[in-house]
N, CA, C and O atoms as CSV, one atom per row, in Angstrom:
chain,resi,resn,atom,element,x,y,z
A,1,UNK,N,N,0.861,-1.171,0.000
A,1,UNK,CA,C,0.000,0.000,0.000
A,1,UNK,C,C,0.906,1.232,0.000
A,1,UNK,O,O,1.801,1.341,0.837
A,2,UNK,N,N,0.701,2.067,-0.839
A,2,UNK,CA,C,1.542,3.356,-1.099
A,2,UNK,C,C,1.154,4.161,0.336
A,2,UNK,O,O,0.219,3.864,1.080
A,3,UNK,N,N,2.023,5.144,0.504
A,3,UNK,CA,C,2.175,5.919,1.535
A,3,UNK,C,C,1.095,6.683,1.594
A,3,UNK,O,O,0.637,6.837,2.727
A,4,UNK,N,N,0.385,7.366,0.460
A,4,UNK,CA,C,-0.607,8.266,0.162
A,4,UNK,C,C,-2.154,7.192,0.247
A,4,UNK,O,O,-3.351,7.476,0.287
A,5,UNK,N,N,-1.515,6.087,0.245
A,5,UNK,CA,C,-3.303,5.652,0.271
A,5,UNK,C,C,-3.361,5.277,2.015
A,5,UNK,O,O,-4.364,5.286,2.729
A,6,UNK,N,N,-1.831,4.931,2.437
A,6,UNK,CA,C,-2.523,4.889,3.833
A,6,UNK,C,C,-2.924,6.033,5.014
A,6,UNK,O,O,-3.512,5.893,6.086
A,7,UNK,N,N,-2.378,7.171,4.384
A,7,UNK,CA,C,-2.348,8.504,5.356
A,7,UNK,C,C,-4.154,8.596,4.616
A,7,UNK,O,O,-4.963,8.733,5.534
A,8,UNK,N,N,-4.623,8.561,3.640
A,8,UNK,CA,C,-6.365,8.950,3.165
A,8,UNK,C,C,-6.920,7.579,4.450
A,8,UNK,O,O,-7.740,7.950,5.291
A,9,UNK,N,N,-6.560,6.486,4.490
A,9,UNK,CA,C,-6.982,5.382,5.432
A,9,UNK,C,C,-6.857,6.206,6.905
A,9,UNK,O,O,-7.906,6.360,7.531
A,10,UNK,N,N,-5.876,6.621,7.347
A,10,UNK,CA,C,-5.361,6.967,8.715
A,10,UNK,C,C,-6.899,7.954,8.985
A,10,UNK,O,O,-7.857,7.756,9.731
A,11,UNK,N,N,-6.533,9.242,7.838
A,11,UNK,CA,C,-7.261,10.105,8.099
A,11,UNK,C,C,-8.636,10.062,7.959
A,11,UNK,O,O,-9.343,11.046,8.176
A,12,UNK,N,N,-9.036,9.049,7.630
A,12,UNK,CA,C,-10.643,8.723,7.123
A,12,UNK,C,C,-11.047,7.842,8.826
A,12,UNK,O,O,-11.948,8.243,9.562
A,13,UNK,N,N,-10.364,6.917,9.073
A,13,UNK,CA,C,-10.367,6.359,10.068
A,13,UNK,C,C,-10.382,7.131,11.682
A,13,UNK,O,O,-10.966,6.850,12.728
A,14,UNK,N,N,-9.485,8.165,11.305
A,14,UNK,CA,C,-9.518,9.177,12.772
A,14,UNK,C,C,-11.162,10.481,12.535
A,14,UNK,O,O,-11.924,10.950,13.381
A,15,UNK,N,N,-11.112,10.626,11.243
A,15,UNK,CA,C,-12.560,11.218,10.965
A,15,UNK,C,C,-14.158,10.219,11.366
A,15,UNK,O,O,-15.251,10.669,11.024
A,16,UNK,N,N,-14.105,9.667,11.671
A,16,UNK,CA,C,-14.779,8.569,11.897
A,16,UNK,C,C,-15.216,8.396,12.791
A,16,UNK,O,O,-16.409,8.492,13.081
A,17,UNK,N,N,-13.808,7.918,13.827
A,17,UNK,CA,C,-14.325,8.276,15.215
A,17,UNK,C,C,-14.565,9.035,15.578
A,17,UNK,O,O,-15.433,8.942,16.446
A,18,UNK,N,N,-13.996,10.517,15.232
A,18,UNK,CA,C,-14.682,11.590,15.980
A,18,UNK,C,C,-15.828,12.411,15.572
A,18,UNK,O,O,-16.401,13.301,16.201
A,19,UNK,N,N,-16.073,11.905,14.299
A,19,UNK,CA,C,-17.922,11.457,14.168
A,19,UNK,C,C,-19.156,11.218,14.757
A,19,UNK,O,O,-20.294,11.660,14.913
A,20,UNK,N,N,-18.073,9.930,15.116
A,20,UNK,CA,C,-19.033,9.046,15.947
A,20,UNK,C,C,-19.421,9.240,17.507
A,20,UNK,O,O,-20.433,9.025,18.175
A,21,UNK,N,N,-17.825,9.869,17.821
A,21,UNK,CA,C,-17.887,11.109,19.041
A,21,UNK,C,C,-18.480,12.304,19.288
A,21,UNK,O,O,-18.837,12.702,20.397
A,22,UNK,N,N,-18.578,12.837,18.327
A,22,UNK,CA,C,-19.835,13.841,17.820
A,22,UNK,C,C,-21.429,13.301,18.464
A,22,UNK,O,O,-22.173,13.697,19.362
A,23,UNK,N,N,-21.458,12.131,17.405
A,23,UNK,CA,C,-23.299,11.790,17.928
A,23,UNK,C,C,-23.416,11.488,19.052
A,23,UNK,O,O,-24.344,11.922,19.735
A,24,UNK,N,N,-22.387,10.566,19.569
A,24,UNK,CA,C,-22.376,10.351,20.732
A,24,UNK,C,C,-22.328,11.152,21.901
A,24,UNK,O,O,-22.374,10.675,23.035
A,25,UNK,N,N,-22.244,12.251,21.668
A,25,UNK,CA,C,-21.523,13.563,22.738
A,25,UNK,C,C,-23.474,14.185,22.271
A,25,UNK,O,O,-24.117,14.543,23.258
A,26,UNK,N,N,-24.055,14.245,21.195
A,26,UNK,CA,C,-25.402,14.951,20.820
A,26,UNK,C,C,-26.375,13.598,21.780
A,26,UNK,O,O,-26.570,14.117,22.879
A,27,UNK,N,N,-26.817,12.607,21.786
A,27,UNK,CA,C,-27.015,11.542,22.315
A,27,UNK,C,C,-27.361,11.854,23.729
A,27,UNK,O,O,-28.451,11.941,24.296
A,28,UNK,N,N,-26.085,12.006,24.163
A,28,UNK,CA,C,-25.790,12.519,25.827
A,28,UNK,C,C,-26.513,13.129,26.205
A,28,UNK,O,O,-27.365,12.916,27.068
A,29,UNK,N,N,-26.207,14.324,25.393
A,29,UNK,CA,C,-27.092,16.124,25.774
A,29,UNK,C,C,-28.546,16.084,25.817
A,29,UNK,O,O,-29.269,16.733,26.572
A,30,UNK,N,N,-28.940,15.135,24.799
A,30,UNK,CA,C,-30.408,15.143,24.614
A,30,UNK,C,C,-30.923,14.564,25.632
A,30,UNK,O,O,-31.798,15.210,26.208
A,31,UNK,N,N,-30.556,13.128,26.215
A,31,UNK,CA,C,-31.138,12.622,27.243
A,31,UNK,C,C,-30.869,13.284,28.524
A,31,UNK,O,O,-31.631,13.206,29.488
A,32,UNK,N,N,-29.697,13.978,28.510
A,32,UNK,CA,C,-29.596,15.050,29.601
A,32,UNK,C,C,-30.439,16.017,30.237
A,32,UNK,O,O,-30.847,16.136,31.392
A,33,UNK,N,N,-30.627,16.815,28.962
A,33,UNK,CA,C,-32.079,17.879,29.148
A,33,UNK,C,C,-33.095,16.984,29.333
A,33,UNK,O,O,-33.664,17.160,30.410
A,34,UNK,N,N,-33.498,16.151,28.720
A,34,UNK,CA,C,-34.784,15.248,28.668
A,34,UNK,C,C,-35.038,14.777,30.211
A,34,UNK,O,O,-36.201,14.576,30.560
A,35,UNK,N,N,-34.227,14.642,30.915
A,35,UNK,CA,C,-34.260,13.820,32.388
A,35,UNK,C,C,-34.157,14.955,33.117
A,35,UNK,O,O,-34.931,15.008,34.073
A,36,UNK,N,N,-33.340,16.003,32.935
A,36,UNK,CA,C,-33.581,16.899,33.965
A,36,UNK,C,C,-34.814,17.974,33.805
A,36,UNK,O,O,-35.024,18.799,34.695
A,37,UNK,N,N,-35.546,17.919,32.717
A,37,UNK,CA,C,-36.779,18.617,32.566
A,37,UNK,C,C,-38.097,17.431,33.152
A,37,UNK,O,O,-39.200,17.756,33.593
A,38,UNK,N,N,-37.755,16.540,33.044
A,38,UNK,CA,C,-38.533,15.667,33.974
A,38,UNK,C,C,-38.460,15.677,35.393
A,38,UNK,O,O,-39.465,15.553,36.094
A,39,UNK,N,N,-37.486,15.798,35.776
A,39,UNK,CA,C,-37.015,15.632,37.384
A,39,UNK,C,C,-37.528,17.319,37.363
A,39,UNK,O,O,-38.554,17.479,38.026
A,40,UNK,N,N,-37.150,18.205,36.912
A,40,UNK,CA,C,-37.390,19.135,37.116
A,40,UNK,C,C,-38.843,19.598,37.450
A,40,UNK,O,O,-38.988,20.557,38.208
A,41,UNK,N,N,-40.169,18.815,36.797
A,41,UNK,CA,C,-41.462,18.711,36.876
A,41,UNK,C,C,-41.654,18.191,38.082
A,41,UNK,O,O,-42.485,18.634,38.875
A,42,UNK,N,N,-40.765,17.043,38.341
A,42,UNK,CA,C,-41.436,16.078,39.180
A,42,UNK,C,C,-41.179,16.269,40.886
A,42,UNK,O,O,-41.958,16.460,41.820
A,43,UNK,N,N,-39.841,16.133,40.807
A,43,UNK,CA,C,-39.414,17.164,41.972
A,43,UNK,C,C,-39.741,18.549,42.883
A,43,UNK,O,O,-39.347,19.560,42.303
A,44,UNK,N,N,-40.255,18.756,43.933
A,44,UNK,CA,C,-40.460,19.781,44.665
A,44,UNK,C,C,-39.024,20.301,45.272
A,44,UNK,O,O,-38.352,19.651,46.073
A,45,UNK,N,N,-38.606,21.849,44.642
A,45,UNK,CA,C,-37.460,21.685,45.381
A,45,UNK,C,C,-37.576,21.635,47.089
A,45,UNK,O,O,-38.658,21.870,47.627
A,46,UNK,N,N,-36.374,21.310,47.877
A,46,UNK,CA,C,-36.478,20.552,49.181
A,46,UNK,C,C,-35.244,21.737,49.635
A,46,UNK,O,O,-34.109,21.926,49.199
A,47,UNK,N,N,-36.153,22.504,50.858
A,47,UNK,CA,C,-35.269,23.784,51.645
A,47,UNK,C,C,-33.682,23.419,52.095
A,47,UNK,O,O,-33.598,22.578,52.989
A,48,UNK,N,N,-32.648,23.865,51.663
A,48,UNK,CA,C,-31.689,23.477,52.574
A,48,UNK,C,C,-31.661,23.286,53.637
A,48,UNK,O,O,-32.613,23.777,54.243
A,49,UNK,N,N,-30.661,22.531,54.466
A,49,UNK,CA,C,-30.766,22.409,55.943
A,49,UNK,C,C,-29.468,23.253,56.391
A,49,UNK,O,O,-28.480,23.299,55.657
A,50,UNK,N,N,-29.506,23.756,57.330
A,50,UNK,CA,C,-28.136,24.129,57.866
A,50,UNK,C,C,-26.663,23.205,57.503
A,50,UNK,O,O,-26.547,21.979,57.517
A,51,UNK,N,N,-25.591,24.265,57.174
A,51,UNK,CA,C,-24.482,23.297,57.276
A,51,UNK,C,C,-23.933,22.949,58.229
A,51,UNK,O,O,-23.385,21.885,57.943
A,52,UNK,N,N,-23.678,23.289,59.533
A,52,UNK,CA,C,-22.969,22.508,60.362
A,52,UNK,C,C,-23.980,22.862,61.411
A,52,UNK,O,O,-24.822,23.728,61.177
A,53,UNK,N,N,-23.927,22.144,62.711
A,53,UNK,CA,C,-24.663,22.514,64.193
A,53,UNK,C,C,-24.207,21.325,64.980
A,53,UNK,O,O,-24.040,20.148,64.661
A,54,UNK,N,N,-23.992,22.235,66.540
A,54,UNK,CA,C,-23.615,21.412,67.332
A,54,UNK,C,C,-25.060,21.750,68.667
A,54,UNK,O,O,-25.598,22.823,68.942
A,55,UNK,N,N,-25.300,20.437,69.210
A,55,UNK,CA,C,-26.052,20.281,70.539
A,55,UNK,C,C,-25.570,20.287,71.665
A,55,UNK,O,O,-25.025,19.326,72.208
A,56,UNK,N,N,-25.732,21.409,72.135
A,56,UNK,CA,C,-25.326,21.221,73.971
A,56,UNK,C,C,-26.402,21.024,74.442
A,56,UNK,O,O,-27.480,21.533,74.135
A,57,UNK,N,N,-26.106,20.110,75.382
A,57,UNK,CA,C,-27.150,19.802,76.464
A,57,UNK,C,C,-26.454,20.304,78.306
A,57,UNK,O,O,-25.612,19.867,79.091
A,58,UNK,N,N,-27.434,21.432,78.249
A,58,UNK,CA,C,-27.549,21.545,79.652
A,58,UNK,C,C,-28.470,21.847,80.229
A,58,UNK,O,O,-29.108,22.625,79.520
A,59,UNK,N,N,-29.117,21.628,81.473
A,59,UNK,CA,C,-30.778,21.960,81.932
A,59,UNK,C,C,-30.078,22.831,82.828
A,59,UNK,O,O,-29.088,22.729,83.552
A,60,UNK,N,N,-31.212,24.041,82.444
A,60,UNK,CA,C,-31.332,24.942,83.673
A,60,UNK,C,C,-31.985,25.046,85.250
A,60,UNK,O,O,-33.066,25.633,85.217
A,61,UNK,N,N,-31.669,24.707,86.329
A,61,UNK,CA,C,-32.232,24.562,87.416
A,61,UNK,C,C,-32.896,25.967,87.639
A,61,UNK,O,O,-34.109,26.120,87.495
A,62,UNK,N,N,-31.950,27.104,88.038
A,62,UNK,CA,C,-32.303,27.754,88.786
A,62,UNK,C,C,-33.297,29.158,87.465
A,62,UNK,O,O,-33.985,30.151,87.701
A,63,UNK,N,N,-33.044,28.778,86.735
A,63,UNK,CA,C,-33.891,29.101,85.409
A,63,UNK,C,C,-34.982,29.236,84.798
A,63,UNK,O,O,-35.217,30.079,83.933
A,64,UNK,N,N,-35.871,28.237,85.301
A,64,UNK,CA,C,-37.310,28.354,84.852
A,64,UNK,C,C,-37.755,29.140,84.919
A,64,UNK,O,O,-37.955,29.586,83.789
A,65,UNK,N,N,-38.331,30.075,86.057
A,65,UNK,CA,C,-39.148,31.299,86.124
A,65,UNK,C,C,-38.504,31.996,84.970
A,65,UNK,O,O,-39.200,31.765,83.982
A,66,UNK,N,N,-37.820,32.499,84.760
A,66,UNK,CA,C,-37.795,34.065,84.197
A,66,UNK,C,C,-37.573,33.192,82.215
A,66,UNK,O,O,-37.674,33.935,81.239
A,67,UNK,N,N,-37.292,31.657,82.028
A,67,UNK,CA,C,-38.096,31.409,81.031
A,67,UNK,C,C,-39.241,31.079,80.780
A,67,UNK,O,O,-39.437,30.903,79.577
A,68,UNK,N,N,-39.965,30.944,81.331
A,68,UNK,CA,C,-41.335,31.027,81.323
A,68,UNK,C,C,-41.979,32.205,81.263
A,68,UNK,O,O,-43.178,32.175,80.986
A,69,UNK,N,N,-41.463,33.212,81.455
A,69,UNK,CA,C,-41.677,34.399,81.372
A,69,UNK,C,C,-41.057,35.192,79.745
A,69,UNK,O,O,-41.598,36.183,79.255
A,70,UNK,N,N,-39.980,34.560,79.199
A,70,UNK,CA,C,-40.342,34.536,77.851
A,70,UNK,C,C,-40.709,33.575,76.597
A,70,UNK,O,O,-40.311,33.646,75.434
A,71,UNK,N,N,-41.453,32.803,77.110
A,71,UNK,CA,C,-42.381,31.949,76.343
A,71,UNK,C,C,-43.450,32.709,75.126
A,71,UNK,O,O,-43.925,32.254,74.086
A,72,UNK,N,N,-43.561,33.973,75.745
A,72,UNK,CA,C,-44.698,34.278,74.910
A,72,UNK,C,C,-43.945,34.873,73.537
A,72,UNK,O,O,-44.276,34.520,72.405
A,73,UNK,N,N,-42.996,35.726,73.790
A,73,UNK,CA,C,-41.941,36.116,72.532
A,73,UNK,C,C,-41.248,34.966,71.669
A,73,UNK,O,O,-41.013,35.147,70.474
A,74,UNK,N,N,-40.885,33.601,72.416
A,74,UNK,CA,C,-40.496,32.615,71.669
A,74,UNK,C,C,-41.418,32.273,70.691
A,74,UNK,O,O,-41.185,32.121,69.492
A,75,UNK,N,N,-42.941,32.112,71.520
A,75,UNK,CA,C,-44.117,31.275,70.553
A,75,UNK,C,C,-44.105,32.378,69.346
A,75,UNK,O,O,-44.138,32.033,68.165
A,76,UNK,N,N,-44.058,33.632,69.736
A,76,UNK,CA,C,-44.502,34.044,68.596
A,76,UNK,C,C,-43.406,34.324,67.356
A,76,UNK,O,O,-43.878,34.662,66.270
A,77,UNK,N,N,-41.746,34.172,67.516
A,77,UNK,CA,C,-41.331,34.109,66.895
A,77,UNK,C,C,-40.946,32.979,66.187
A,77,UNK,O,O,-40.311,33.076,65.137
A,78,UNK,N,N,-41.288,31.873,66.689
A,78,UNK,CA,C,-41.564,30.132,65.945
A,78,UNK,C,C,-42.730,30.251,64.820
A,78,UNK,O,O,-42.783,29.407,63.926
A,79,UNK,N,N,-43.435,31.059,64.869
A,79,UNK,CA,C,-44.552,31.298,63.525
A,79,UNK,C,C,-43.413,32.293,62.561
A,79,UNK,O,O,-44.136,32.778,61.690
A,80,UNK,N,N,-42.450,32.635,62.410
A,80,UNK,CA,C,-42.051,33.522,61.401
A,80,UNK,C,C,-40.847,32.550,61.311
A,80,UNK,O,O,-40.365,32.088,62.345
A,81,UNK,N,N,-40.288,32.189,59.920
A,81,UNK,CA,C,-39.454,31.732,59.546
A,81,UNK,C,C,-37.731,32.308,59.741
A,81,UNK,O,O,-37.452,33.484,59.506
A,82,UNK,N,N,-36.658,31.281,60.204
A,82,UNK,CA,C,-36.163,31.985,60.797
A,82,UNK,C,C,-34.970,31.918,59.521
A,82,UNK,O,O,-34.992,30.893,58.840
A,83,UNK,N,N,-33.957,32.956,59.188
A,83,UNK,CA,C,-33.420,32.674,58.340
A,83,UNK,C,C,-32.311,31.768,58.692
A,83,UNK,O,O,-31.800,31.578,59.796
A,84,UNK,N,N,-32.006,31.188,57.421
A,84,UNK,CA,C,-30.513,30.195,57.767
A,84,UNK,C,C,-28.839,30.755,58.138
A,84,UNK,O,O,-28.052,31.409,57.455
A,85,UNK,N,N,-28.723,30.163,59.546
A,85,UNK,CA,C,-27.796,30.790,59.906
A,85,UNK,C,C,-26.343,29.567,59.215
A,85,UNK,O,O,-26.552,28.365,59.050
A,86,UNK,N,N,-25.351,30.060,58.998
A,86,UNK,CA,C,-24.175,28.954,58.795
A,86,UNK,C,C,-23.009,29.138,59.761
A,86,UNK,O,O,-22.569,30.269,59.967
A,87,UNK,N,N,-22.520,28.122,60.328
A,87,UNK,CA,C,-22.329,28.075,60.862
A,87,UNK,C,C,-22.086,27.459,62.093
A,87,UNK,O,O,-22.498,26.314,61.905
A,88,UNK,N,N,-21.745,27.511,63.025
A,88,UNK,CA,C,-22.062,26.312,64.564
A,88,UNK,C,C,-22.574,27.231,65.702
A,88,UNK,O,O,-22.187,28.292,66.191
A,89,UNK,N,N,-23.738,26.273,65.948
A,89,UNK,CA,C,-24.960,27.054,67.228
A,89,UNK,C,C,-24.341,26.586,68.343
A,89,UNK,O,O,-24.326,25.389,68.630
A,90,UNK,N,N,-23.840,27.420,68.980
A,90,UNK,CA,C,-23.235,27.545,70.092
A,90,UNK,C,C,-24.343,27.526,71.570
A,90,UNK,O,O,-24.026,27.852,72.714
A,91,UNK,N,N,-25.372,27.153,71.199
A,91,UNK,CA,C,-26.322,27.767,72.419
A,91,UNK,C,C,-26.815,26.802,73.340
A,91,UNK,O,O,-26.033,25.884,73.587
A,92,UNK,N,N,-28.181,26.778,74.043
A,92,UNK,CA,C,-27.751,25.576,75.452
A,92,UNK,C,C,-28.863,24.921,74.623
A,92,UNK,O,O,-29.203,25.311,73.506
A,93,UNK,N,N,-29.423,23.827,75.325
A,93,UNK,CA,C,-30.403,22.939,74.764
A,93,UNK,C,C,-31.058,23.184,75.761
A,93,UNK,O,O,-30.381,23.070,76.783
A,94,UNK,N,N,-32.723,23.654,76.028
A,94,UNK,CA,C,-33.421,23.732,77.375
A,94,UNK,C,C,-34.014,22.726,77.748
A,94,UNK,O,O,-34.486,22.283,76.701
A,95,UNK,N,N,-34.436,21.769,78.916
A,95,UNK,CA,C,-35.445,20.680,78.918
A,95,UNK,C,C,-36.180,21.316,80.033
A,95,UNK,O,O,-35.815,22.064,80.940
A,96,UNK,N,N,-37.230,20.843,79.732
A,96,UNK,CA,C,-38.447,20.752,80.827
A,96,UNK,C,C,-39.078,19.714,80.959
A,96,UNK,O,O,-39.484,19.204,79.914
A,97,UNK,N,N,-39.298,19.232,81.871
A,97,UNK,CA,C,-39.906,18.153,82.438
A,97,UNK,C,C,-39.308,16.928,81.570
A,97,UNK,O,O,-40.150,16.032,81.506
A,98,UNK,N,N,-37.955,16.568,80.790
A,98,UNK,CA,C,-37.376,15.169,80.082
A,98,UNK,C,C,-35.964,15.691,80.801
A,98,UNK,O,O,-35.439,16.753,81.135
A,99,UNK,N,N,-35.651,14.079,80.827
A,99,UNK,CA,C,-34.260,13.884,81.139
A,99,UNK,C,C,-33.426,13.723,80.255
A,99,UNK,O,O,-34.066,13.105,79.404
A,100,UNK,N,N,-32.293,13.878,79.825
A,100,UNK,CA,C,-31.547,13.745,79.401
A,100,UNK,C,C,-31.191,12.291,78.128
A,100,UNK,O,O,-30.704,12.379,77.001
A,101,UNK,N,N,-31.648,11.108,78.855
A,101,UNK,CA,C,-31.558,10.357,77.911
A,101,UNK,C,C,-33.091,10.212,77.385
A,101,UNK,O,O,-33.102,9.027,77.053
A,102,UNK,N,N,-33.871,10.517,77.222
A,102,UNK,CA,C,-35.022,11.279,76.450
A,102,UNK,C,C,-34.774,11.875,75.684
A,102,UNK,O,O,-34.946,11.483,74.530
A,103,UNK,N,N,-34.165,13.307,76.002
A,103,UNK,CA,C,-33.878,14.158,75.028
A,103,UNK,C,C,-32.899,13.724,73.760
A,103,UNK,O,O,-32.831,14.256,72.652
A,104,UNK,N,N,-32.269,12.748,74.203
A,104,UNK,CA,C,-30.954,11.802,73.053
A,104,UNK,C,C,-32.121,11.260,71.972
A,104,UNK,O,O,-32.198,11.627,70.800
A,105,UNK,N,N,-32.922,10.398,72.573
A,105,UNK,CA,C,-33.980,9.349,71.982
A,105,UNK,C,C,-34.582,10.136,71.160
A,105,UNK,O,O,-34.535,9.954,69.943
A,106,UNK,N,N,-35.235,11.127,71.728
A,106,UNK,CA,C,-36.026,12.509,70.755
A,106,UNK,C,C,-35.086,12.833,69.768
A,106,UNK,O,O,-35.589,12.923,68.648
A,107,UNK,N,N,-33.953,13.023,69.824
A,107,UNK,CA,C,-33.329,13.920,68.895
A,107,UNK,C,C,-32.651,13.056,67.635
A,107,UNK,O,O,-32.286,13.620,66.604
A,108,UNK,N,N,-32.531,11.647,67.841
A,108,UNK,CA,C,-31.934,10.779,67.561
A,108,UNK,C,C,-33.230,10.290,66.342
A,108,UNK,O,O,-32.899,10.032,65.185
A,109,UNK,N,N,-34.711,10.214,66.802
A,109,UNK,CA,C,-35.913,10.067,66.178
A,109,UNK,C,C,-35.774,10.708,65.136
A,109,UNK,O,O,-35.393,10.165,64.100
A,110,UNK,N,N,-36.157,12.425,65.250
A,110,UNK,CA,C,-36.281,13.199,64.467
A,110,UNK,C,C,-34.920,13.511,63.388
A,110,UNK,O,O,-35.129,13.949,62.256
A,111,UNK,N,N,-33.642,13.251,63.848
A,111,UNK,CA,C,-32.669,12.635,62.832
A,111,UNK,C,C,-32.840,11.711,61.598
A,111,UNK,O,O,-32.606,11.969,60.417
A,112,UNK,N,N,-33.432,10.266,62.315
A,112,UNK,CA,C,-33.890,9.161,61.312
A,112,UNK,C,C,-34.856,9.362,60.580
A,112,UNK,O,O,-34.869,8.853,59.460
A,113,UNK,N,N,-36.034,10.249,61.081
A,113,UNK,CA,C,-37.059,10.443,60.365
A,113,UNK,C,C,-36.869,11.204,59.033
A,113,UNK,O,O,-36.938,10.942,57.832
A,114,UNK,N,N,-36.605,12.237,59.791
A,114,UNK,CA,C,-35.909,13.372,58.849
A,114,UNK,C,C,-34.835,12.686,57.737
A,114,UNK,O,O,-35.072,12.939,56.556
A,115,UNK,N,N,-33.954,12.041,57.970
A,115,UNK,CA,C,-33.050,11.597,57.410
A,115,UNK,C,C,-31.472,12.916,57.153
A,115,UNK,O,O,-30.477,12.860,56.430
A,116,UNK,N,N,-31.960,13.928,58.128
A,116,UNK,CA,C,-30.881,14.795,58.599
A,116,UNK,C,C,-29.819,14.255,58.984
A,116,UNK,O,O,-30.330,13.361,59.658
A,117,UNK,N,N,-28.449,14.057,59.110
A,117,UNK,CA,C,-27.683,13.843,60.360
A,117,UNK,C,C,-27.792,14.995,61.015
A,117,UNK,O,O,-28.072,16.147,60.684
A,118,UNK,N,N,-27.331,14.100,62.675
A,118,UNK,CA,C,-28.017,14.549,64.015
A,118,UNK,C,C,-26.675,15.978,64.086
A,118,UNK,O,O,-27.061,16.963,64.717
A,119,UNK,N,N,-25.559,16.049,63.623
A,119,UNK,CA,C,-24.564,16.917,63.860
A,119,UNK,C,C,-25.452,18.376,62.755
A,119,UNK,O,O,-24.760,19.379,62.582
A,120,UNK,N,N,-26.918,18.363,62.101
A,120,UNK,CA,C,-26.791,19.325,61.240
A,120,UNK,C,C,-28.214,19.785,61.821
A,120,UNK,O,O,-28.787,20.817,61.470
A,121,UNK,N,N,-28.628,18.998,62.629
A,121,UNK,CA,C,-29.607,19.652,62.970
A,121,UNK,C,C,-29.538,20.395,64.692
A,121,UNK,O,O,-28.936,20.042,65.707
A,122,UNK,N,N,-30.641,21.774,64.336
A,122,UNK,CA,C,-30.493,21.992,66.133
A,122,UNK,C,C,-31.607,22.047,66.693
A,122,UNK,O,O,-32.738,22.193,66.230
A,123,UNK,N,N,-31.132,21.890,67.991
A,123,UNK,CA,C,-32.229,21.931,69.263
A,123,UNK,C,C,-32.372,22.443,69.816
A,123,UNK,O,O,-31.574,22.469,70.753
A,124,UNK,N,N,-33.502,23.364,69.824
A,124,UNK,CA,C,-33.157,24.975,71.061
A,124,UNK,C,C,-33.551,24.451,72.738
A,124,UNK,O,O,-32.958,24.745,73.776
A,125,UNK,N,N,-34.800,23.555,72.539
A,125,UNK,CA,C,-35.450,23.027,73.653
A,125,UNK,C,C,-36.763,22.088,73.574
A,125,UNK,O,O,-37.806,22.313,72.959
A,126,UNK,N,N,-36.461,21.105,74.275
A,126,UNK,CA,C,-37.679,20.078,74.327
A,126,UNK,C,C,-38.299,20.145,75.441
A,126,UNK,O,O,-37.674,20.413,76.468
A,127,UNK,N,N,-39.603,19.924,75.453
A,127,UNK,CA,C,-40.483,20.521,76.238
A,127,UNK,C,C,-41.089,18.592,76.389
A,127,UNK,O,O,-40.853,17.707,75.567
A,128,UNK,N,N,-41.648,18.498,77.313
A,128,UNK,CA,C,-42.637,17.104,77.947
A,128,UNK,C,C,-44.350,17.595,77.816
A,128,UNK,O,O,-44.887,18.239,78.718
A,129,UNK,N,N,-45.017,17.212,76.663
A,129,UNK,CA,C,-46.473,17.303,76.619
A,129,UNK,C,C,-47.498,16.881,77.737
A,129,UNK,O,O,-47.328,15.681,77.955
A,130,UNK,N,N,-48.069,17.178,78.191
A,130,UNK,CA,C,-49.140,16.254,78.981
A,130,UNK,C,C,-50.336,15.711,78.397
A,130,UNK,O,O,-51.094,15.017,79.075
């Protein structure tokens, strides 16, 4: 085979594949958009969660009165959305009327449920229903 018929072979052969790399690369794109305009329908977007948070647990003894006394400013700022802080919540965990390994069990629940990990979510205070 002469030199000139195999460089038209070489070059026909490397045209070819990247042809075929071509459709293949158009292929991609199409089912790309196609799936994410579906997911895009189908999907509700889902609020971020905080990126980092840490839980302290400490109960206040000598404390109650004067939180109970702002209960009424808490309730009403739990109806307004609070914005997302980033960061690590440095703050106490309050209990009333649960102990301690309660409050684990509770928090440990609403982890699994949620499907949060427990390091991203926080806990300002758990309260005991009657």
């Amino acid at each position: 085979m002469p030199f000139t018929d195999a460089l038209i072979v070489a070059f026909s052969g490397i045209a070819v594949v990247f042809f075929l790399l071509i459709i293949l690369w158009a292929i991609i794109e199409m089912i790309n958009r196609t799936v994410s305009s579906i997911e895009n329908r189908i999907v509700a977007p889902v609020p971020a969660a905080p990126q980092r948070a840490e839980t302290v647990q400490e109960e206040p003894a000598a404390e109650e009165p004067a939180v109970a006394a702002e209960e009424p400013a808490v309730a009403a700022a739990a109806d307004e959305p609070e914005p997302v802080q980033h960061g690590t919540y440095g703050g106490e965990l309050l209990l009333f009327d649960v102990d301690e390994k309660t409050a684990a069990c509770i928090m440990a629940i609403v982890s699994d449920q949620t499907r949060i990990p427990l390091n991203q979510l926080i806990f300002k205070s758990i309260r005991a229903l009657d």
